[in-house]
N, C-alpha and C positions, 0 to 999 in steps of 0.2 A: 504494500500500500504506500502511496506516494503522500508527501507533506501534503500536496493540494487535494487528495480525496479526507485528509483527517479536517479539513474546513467546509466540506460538504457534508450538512447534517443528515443527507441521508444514509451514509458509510458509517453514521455515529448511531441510527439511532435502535437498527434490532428488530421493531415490531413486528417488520414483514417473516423474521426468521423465528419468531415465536407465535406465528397467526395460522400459517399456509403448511399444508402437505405438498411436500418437492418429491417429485418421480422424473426420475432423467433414464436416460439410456445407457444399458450395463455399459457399453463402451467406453463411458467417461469416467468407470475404474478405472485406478492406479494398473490394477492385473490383468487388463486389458488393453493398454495403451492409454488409456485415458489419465486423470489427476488427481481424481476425488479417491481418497483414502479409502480404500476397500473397508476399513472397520468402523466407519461410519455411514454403510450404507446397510439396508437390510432388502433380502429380496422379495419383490411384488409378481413378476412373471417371470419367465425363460428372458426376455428382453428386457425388464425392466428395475430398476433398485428406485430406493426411496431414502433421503436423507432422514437417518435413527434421531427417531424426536419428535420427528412433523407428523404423527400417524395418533399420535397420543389425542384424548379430551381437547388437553389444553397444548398445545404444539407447543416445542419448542427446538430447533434446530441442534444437534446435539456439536456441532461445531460452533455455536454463539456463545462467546464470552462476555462476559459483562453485568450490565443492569439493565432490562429494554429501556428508550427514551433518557436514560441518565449518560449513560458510556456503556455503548456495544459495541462488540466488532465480531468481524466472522475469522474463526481460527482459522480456515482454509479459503481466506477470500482470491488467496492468484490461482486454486485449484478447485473452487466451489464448481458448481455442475451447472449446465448452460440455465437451466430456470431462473435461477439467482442472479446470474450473467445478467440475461434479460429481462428481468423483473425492473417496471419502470420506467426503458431505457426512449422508451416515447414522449415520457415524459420533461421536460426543460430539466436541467442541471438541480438537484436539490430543491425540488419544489414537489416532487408527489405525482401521484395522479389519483386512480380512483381506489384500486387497490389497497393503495398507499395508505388512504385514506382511511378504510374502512378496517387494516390492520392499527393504525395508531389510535382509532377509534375503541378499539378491544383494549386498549392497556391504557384508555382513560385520557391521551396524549391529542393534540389539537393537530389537524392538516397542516402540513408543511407549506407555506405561502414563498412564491418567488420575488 
């Protein structure tokens, strides 16, 4: 993570990684070529894993360190799995969108405004 993502409160702030169930494609195992730490996925199909955490009641990414909304970050953010990638990325720089929203919405936190 670069200085200029730790002044983007959306790299700061978690919600999304303690709201949402992530299913990426086995591929983007570490034991497949892929990045994502194989002991932090659990398998859903022959093709599919699921980031351990996001399956649960109440999700929570089992690579999210932190406090959601206080100071979070993603343990594996340069090898998170392409949903995480692109979670947002429509959205302007550090502003949100709807998703966003309805994640910061769960832990009580107000939409992010550009």
């Amino acid at each position: 993570m670069s200085a200029s993502d730790t002044s983007n409160p959306c790299i700061r702030c978690g919600a999304c990684c303690a709201s949402f169930r992530v299913d990426f494609a086995r591929e983007e195992l570490s034991s497949q070529w892929g990045h994502v730490p194989d002991g932090l996925a659990v398998d859903v199909t022959d093709s599919t894993c699921r980031m351990r955490g996001t399956d649960h009641a109440q999700p929570r990414c089992a690579a999210l360190v932190g406090t959601v909304g206080v100071q979070a970050a993603c343990g594996i953010y340069e090898w998170r799995p392409s949903p995480c990638r692109e979670f947002g990325q429509l959205a302007p720089l550090g502003r949100g969108d709807d998703a966003c929203a309805r994640a910061r919405r769960r832990h009580g936190l107000a939409p992010l405004e550009g």
